[in-house]
C-alpha positions as CSV (number, residue, x, y, z in Angstrom):
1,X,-76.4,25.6,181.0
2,X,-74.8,29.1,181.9
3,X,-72.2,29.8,178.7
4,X,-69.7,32.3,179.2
5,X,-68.1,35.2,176.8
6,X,-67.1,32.4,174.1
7,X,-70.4,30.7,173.9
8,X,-68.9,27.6,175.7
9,X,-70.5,25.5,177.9
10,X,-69.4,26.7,182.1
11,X,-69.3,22.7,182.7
12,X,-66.4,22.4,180.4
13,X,-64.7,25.4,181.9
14,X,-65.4,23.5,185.4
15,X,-63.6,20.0,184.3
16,X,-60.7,22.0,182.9
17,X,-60.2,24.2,186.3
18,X,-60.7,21.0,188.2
19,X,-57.7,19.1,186.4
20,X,-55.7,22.7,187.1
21,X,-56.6,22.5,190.7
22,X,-56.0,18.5,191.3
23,X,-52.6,18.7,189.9
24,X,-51.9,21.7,191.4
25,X,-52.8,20.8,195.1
26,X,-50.4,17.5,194.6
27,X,-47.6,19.8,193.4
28,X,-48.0,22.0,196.3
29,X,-47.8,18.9,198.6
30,X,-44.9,17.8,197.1
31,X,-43.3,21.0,197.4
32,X,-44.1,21.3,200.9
33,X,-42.3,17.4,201.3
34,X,-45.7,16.8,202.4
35,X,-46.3,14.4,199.2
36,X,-49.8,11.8,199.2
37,X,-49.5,9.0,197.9
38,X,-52.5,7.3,198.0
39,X,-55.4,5.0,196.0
40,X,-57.6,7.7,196.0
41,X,-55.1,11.0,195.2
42,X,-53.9,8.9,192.3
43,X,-57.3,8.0,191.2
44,X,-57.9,12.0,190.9
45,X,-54.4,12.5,189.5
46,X,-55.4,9.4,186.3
47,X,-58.7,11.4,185.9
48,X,-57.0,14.5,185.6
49,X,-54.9,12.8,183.4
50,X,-57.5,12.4,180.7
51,X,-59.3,15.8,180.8
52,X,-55.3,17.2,180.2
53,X,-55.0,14.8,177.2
54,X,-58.7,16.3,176.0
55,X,-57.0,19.4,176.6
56,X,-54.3,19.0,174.4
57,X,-57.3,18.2,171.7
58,X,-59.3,21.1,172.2
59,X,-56.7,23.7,173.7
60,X,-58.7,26.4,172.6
61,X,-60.7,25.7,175.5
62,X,-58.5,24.5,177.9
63,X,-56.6,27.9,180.6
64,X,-53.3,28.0,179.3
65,X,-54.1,26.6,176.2
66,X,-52.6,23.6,174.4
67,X,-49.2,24.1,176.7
68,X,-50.5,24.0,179.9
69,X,-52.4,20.8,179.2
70,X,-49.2,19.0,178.0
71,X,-46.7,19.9,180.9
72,X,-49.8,19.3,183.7
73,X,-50.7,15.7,181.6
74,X,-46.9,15.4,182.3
75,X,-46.7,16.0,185.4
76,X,-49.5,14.2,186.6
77,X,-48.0,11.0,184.5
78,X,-44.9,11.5,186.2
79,X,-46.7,11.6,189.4
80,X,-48.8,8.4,188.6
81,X,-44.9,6.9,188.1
82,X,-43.9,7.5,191.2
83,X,-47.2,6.1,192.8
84,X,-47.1,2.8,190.8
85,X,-43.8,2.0,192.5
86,X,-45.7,2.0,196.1
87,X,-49.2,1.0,195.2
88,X,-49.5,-2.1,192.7
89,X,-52.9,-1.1,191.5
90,X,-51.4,2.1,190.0
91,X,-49.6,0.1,187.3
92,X,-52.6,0.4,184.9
93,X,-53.0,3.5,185.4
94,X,-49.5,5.0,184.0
């Protein structure tokens, strides 16, 4: 494992930037009026879900810290609102 300046492991730094980037490419969509709302972009929204919740745990780690983590899990829960009301299946997941 490579570990950066604070001794933490690069993998966890990965996860983190990959919940950043998830949420941040269906924002960008939605901005554009270009919104997906799909199985699969909500099955990556409700996994970014969780590593923002593990955020909010261990913010310290997390870019942005503990406040970035809460308004992205936000986000992406609203987001996972919106998608239950077109795709059954998303019901569980919000």
């Amino acid at each position: 494992m490579n570990h950066d300046d604070q001794y933490e492991p690069y993998t966890i730094k990965q996860l983190f930037e990959a919940a950043q980037n998830i949420g941040g490419v269906i924002s960008a969509l939605e901005n554009s009026e270009a919104a997906v709302m799909t199985p699969y972009s909500g099955f990556s929204v409700f996994v970014a879900v969780h590593i923002n919740m593990y955020g909010t745990i261990a913010p310290a780690r997390y870019p942005g810290g503990v406040e970035r983590a809460e308004e992205e899990k936000i986000q992406n829960l609203a987001y996972l609102e919106r998608l239950s009301k077109l795709w059954p299946d998303g019901r569980s997941w919000s």
